[in-house]
N, C-alpha and C positions, 0 to 999 in steps of 0.2 A: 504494500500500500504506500504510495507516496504520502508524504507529511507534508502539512501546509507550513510555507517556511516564515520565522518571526524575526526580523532583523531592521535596522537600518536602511543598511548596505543593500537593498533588495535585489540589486540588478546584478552584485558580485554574485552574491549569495545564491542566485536565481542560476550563475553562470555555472558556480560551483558543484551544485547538487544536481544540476543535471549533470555536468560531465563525469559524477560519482553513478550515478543510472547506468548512464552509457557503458562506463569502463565493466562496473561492476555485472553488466551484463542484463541488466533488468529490462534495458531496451533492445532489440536486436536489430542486428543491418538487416536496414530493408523493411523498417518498422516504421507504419505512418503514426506521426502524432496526434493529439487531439489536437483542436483548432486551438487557438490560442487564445480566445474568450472561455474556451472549457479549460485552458492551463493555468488560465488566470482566477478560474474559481475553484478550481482543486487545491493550490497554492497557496489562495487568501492574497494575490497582490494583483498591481494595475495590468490592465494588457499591454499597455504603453512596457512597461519592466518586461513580462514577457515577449517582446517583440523584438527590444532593445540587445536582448540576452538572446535568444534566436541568434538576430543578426551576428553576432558576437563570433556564438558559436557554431555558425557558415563560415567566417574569416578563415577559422581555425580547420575547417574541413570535416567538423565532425555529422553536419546534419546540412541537409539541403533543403531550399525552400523554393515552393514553385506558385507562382501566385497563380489563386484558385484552386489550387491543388491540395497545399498543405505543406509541411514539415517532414522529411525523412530520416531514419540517421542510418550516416555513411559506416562503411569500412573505412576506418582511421588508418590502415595502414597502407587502403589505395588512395585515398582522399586527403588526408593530414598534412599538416602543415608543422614546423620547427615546434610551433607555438603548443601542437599536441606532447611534444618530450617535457614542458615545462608539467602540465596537469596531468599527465601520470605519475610524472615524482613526483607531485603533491599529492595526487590523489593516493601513493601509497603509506605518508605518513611517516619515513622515517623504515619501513618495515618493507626492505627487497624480498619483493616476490623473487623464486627463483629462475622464469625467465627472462624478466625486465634488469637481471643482473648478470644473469648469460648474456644478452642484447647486447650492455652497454659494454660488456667485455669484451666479446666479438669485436664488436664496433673499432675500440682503442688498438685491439693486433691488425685491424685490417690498417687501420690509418697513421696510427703513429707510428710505425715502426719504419714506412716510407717518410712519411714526416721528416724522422730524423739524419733520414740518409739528404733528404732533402736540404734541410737545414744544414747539411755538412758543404753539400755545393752551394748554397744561397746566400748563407749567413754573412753578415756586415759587420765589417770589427767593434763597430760599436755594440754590437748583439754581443759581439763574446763580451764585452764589458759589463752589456748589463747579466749574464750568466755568472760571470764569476759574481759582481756583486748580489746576487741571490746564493750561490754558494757560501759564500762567507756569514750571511744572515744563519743560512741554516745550519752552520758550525755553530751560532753563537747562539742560538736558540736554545729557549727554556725548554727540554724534554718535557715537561708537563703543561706547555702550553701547547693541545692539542690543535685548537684552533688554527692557531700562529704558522704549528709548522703544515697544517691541512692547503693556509693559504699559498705560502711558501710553494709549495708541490704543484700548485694548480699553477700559478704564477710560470714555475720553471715548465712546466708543459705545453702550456698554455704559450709559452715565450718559444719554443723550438717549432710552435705551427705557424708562428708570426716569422720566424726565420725561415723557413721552408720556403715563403715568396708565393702560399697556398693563400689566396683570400677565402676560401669557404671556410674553413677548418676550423680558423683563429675565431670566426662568427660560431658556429657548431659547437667550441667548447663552452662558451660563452653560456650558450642556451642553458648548456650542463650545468654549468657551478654549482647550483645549489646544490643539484645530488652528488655530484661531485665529492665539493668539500664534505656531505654528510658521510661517503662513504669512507672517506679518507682520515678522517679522525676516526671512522671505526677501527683502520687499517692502524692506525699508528696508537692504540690505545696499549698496543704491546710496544715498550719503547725501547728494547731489542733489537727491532726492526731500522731504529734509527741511524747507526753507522752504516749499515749495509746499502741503504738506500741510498745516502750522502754519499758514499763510494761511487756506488755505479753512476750519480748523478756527476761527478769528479770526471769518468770513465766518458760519459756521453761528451760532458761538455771539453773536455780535449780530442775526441774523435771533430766534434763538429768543428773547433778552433784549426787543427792539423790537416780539416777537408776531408776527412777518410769518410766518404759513406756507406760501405760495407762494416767498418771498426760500428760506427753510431747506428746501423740499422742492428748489428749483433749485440752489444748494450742497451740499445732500447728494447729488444725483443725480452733479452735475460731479464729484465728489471720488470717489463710487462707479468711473464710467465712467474715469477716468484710472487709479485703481489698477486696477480691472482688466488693463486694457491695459499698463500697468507691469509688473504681476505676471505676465501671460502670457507676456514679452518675457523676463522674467528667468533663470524656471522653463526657459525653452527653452535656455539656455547652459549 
């Protein structure tokens, strides 16, 4: 049963819980909606908010509207837009499903590992500058500021798709961050992990400084495949 929603924020709020239907599966592709004066009295808000929120969430690819016809909703994953990565990692709350963290892992061997071969022929002296200077941050870093060193991480990877001379990519992490950084303080809440990481970050950032992008495509891979396997060990306790 859908719940009539009570807030403010109507037209967030309106955006939110429906893309928790959709994800959650309560709506299916290929599912007409009710019109949106019936959405707006199931809900308890204005049709104006329903309309608003609609519109929204077409931007996003998740639901099609055909005038006279009604409201659809799409396959997000033929139809979706960047905008859909952002409300699944919302919509999971902090709590990776196990494919939505296959996905995003997938995702990181297929791209970074080119990335940094990339950034080994692209990079611009001033990029090594600003590498070392994040290397040196995370030498001095409080081991128990998780946050700090999550940013740190996202920063340095985040920095080798901007050196790559990739414009999609450096946009695409972007999108991540949020889940990103959530996953990555979960990765580093064993602070064990902390030199070994710094190492290989050492290891990358002299393959890409020396041009070698076979050296930086074989460190970024090793550094991928160990967090993974870290992160899955973690997440399971």
């Amino acid at each position: 049963m859908i719940e009539p929603i009570q807030s403010d924020s109507l037209r967030d709020i309106f955006i939110q819980k429906f893309e928790r239907l959709i994800f959650s599966g309560h709506f299916k592709i290929g599912e007409r909606l009710p019109p949106e004066r019936e959405l707006a009295r199931i809900l308890k808000v204005s049709r104006p908010v329903v309309h608003e929120g609609l519109v929204n969430l077409v931007s996003k690819g998740l639901v099609t509207m055909t005038p006279r016809r009604g409201s659809v909703i799409n396959d997000y994953r033929k139809e979706g837009s960047l905008f859909v990565l952002t409300s699944l990692f919302e919509y999971s709350d902090g709590q990776v499903s196990g494919h939505l963290l296959s996905s995003m892992l997938d995702m990181r061997m297929l791209f970074e590992i080119e990335n940094a071969g990339l950034a080994a022929r692209n990079r611009s002296e001033s990029q090594i500058v600003e590498f070392k200077e994040i290397l040196n941050k995370e030498k001095c870093i409080d081991p128990k500021n998780l946050k700090e060193i999550a940013l740190l991480d996202f920063e340095f990877h985040h920095l080798i798709s901007i050196a790559s001379d990739n414009l999609v990519y450096p946009l695409l992490l972007n999108s991540l961050k949020q889940f990103y950084i959530s996953l990555t303080i979960k990765f580093f809440t064993d602070g064990s992990v902390i030199p070994w990481v710094l190492e290989h970050h050492t290891k990358i950032v002299r393959a890409i400084e020396t041009q070698s992008p076979e050296k930086a495509r074989k460190y970024a891979k090793t550094l991928l495949l160990h967090g993974e396997k870290h992160l899955r060990s973690i997440l399971k306790k």
